[in-house]
DOKE-39259 format. One record per residue (C-alpha): residue number from 1; x, z, y; residue in one letter; chain. Coordinates in Angstrom, 2 decimals, decimal comma, m for minus. Example, Ala and Ser with C-alpha at 12.3 -4.5 7.8 and 13.67 -1.06 7.14 Angstrom:
> 1/12,30/7,80/m4,50/a/A
> 2/13,67/7,14/m1,06/s/A
This chain:
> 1/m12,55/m21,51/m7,60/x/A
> 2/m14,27/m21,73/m4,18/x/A
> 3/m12,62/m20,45/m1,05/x/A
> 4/m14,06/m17,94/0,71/x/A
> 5/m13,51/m18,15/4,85/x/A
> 6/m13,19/m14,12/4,44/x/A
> 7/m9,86/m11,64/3,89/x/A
> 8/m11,10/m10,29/0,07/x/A
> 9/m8,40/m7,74/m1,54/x/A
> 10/m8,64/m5,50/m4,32/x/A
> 11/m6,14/m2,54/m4,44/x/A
> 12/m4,79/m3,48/m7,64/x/A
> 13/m2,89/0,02/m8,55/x/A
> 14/m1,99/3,39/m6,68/x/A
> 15/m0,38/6,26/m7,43/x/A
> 16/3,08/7,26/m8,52/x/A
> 17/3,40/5,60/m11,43/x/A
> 18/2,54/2,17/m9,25/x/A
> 19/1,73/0,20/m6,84/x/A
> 20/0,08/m3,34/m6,42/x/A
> 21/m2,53/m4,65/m3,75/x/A
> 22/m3,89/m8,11/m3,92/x/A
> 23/m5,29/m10,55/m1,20/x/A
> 24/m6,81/m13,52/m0,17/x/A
> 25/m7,57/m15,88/2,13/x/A
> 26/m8,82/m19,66/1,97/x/A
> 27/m5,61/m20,65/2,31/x/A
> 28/m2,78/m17,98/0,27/x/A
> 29/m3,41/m15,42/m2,25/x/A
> 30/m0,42/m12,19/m2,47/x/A
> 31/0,40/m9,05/m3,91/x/A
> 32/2,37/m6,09/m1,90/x/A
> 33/4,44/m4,58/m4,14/x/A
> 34/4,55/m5,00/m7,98/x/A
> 35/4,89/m1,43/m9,03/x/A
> 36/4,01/m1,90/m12,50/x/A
> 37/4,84/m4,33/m15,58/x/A
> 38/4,04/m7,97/m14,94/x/A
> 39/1,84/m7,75/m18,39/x/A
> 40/m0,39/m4,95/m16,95/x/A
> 41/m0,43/m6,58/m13,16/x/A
> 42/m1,57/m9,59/m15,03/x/A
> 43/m4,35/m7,26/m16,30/x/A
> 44/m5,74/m5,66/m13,61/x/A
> 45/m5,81/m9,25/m11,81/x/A
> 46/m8,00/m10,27/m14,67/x/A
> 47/m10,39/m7,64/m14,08/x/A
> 48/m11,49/m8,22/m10,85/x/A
> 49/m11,73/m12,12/m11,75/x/A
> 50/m8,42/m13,32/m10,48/x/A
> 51/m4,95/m15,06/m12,18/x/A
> 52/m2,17/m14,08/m11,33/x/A
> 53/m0,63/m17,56/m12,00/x/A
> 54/m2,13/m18,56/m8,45/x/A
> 55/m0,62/m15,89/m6,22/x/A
> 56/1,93/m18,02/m4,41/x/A
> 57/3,94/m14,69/m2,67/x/A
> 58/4,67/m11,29/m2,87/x/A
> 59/5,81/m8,64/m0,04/x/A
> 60/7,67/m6,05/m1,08/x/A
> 61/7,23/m2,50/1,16/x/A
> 62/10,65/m0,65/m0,31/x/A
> 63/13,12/m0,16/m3,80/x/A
> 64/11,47/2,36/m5,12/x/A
> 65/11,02/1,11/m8,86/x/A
> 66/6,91/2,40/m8,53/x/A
> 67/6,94/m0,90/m6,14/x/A
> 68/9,15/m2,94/m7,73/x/A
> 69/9,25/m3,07/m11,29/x/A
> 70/7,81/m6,23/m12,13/x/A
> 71/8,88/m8,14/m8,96/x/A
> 72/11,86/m9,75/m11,11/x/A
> 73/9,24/m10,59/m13,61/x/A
> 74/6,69/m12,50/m11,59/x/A
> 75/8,94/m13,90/m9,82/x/A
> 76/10,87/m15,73/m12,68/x/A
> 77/8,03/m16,42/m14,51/x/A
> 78/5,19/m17,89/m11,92/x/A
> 79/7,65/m19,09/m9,17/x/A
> 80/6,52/m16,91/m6,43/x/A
> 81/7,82/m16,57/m3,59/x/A
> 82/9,60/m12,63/m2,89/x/A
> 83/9,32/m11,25/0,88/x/A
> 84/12,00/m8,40/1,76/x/A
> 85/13,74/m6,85/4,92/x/A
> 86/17,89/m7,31/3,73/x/A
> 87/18,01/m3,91/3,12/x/A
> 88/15,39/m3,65/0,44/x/A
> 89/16,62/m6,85/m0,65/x/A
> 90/19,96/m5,27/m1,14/x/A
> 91/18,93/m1,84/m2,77/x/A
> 92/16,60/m3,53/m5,14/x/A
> 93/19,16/m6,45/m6,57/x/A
> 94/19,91/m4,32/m9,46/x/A
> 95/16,57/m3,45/m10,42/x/A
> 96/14,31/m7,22/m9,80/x/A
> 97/17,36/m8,94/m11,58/x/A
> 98/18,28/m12,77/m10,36/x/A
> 99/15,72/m14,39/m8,44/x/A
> 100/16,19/m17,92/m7,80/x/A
> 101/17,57/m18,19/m4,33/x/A
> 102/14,62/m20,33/m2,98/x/A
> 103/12,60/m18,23/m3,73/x/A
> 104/13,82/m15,15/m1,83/x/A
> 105/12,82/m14,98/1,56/x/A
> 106/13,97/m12,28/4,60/x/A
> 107/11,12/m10,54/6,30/x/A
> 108/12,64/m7,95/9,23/x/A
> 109/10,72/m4,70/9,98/x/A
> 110/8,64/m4,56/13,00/x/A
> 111/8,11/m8,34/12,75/x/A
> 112/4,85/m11,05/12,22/x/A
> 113/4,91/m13,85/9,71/x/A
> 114/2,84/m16,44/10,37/x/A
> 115/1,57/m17,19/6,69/x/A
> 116/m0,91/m19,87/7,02/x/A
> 117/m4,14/m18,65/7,68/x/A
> 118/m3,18/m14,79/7,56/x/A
> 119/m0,68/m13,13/9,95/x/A
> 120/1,41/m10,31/8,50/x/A
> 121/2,35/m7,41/10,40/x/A
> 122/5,84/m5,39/9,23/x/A
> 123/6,17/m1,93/10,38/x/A
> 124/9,11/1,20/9,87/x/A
> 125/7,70/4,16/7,95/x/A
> 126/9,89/7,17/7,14/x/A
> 127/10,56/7,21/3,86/x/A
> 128/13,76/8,13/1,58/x/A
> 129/14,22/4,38/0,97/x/A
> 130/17,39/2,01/2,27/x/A
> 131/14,89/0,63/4,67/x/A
> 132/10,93/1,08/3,93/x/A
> 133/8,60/m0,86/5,78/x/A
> 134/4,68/m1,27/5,45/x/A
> 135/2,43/m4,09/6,22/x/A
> 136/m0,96/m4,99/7,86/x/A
> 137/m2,63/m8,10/7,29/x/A
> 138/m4,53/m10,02/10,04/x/A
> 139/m6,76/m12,61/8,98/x/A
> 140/m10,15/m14,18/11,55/x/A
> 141/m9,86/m11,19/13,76/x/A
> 142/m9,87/m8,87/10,67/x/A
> 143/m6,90/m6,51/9,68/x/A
> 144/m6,28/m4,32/6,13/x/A
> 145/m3,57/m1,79/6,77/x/A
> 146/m1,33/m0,40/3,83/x/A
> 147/0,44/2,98/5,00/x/A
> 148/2,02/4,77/2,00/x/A
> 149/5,07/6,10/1,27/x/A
> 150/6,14/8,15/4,77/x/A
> 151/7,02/11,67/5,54/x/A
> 152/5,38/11,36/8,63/x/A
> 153/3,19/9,41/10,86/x/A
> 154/4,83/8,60/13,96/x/A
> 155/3,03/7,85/17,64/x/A
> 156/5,02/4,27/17,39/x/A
> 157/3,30/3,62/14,53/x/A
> 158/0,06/5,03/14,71/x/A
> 159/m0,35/2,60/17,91/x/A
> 160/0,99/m0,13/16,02/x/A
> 161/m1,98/m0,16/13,04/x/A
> 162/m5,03/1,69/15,17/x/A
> 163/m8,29/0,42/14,83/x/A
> 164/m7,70/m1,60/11,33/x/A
> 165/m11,29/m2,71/9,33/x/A
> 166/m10,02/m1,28/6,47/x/A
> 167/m6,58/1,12/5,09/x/A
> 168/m5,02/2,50/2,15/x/A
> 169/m3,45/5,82/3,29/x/A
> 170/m1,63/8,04/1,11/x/A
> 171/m2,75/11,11/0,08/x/A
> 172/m0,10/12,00/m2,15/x/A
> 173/m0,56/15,93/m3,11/x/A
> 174/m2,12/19,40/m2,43/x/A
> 175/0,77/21,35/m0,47/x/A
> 176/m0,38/24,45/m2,50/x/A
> 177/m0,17/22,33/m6,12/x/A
> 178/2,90/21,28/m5,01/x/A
> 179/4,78/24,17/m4,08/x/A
> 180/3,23/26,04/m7,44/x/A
> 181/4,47/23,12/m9,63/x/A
> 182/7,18/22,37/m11,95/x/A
> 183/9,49/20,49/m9,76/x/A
> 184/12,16/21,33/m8,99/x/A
> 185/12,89/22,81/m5,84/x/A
> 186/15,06/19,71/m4,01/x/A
> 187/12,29/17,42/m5,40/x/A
> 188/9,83/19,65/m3,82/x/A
> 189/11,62/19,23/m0,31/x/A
> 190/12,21/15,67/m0,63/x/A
> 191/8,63/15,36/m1,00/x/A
> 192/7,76/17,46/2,19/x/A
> 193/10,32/16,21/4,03/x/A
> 194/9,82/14,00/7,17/x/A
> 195/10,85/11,44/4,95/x/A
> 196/8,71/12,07/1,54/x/A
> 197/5,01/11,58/1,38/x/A
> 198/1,94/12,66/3,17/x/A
> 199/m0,26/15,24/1,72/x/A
> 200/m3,94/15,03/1,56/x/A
> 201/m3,97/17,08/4,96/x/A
> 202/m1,17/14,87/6,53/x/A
> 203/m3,18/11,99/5,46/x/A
> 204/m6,71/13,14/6,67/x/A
> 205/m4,93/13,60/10,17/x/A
> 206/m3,42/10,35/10,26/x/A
> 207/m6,58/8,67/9,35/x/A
> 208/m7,59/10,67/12,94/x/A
> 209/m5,00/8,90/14,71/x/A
> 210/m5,57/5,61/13,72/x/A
> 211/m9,29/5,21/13,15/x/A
> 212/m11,36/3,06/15,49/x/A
> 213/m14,65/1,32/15,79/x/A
> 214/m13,54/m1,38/13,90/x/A
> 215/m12,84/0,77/10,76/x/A
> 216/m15,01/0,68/8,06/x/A
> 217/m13,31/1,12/4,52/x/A
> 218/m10,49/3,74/4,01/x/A
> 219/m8,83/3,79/0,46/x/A
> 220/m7,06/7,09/m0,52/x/A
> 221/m3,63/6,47/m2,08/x/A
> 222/m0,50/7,12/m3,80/x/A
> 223/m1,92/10,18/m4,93/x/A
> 224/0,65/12,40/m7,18/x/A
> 225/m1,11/12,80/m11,07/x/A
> 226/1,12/16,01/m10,99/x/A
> 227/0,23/17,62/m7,77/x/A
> 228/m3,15/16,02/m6,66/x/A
> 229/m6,13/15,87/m7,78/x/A
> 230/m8,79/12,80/m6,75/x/A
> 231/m11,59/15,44/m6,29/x/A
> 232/m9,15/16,89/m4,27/x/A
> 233/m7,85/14,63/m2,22/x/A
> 234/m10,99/13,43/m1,48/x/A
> 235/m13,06/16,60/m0,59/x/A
> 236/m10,15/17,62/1,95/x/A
> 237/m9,75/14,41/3,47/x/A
> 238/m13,61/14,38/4,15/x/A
> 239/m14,04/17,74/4,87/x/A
> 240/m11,20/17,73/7,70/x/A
> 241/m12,88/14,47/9,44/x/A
> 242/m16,23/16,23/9,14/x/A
> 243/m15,04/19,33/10,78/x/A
> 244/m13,57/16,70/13,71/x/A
> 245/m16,64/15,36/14,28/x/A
> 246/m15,83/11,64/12,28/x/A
> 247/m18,39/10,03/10,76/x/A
> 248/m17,56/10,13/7,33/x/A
> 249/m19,59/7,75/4,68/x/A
> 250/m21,85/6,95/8,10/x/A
> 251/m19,19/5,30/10,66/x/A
> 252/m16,91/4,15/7,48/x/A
> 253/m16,61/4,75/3,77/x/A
> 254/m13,71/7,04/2,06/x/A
> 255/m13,17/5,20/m1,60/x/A
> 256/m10,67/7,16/m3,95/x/A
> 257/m7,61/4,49/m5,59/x/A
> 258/m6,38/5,01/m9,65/x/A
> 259/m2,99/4,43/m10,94/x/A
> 260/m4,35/1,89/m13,72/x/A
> 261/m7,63/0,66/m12,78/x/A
> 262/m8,16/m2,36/m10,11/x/A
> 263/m10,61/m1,60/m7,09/x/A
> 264/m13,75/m3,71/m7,29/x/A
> 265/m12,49/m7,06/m5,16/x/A
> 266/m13,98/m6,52/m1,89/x/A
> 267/m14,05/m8,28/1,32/x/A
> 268/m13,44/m8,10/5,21/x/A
């Protein structure tokens, strides 16, 4: 295969049910997160002309099993290498099963790993997790930003991952669907708590706060197959910058994510 002097990614899987972004540079080639069976990660790598035997690492963002589920998996069975702050390391032990002990690797929140030829960026969300953090990848002067997974989008934060080329924010449900749905009622809190997930409103305003010249690609995410809809999520999140005066599918592109089917591999 011949390298490409670019940061190319496709945003493997998104939703509830799973989550797995893939990336590359000249040099490396990762997932974040392995939300889904290492069979159908496998998959989805294979549709956007990639295999997965030659990603040599994977970051992990938090526990939660809709990150995590085939992390054990890979890692056994390719020899990757496994990224984790010690807390996620230690609340997701039970769930990844033994990982050889080489292969496990600390990576603090709020920190920068020089990785070769791509830096990567750790940052604190809010999130009901033991200790959920996100990343943004830097790579020649271009960044992607993952930001999933948080009740709440704080100033810290927002400053930290302004003026990205391109982000996956969550969008994760329609505060109306929600509250009409049949969760139950401490689900429904933990979801709109500070420390849940952002709703397509939430999301369209942190896409506000963070947007910059630079930005040209913004991938909706995480979206709830229960209490979302991506014709929903979509037309709110673009009718909300529109009203603001942001120059939707002009100034940068709004591309909706699916829980089972890869975006096409793009590049930075």
């Amino acid at each position: 295969m011949q390298a490409v002097d670019q940061l190319q990614y496709s945003i493997l899987a998104s939703g509830s049910s799973g989550n797995v972004t893939y990336l590359e540079t000249p040099e490396h080639k990762i997932l974040i997160d392995a939300g889904l069976s290492g069979k159908k990660i496998k998959e989805l790598m294979s549709s956007v002309g990639r295999n997965i035997e030659d990603v040599d690492a994977l970051f992990v963002t938090h526990e939660h099993s809709d990150h995590v589920h085939g992390v054990g998996v890979l890692a056994r069975k390719y020899g990757m290498d496994v990224y984790a702050n010690e807390g996620t390391w230690d609340a997701m032990a039970k769930k990844v099963g033994k990982i050889p002990f080489e292969q496990k690797n600390i990576f603090g929140a709020d920190t920068t790993l020089d990785f070769g030829d791509m830096d990567i960026e750790s940052f604190t969300v809010s999130h009901d997790a033991a200790e959920p953090m996100f990343y943004q990848v830097h790579h020649d002067g271009k960044t992607l930003c993952i930001l999933t997974d948080t009740g709440y989008v704080s100033d810290k934060v927002a400053g930290t991952i302004r003026n990205a080329d391109t982000y996956l924010m969550e969008c994760n449900h329609d505060i109306q669907m929600l509250r009409a749905g049949s969760y139950s009622w401490p689900l429904k809190q933990r979801i709109l708590s500070d420390e849940g997930h952002l709703s397509n409103e939430d999301g369209a305003n942190a896409i506000m706060s963070v947007v910059g010249n630079q930005t040209k690609q913004i991938y909706l995410g995480h979206r709830s197959p229960e209490n979302n809809l991506r014709s929903l999520a979509h037309l709110t999140v673009s009718t909300m910058l529109q009203e603001h005066d942001f120059g939707v599918e002009h100034d940068f592109y709004l591309h909706d994510t699916e829980p089972d089917q890869a975006t096409k591999l793009s590049s930075l």
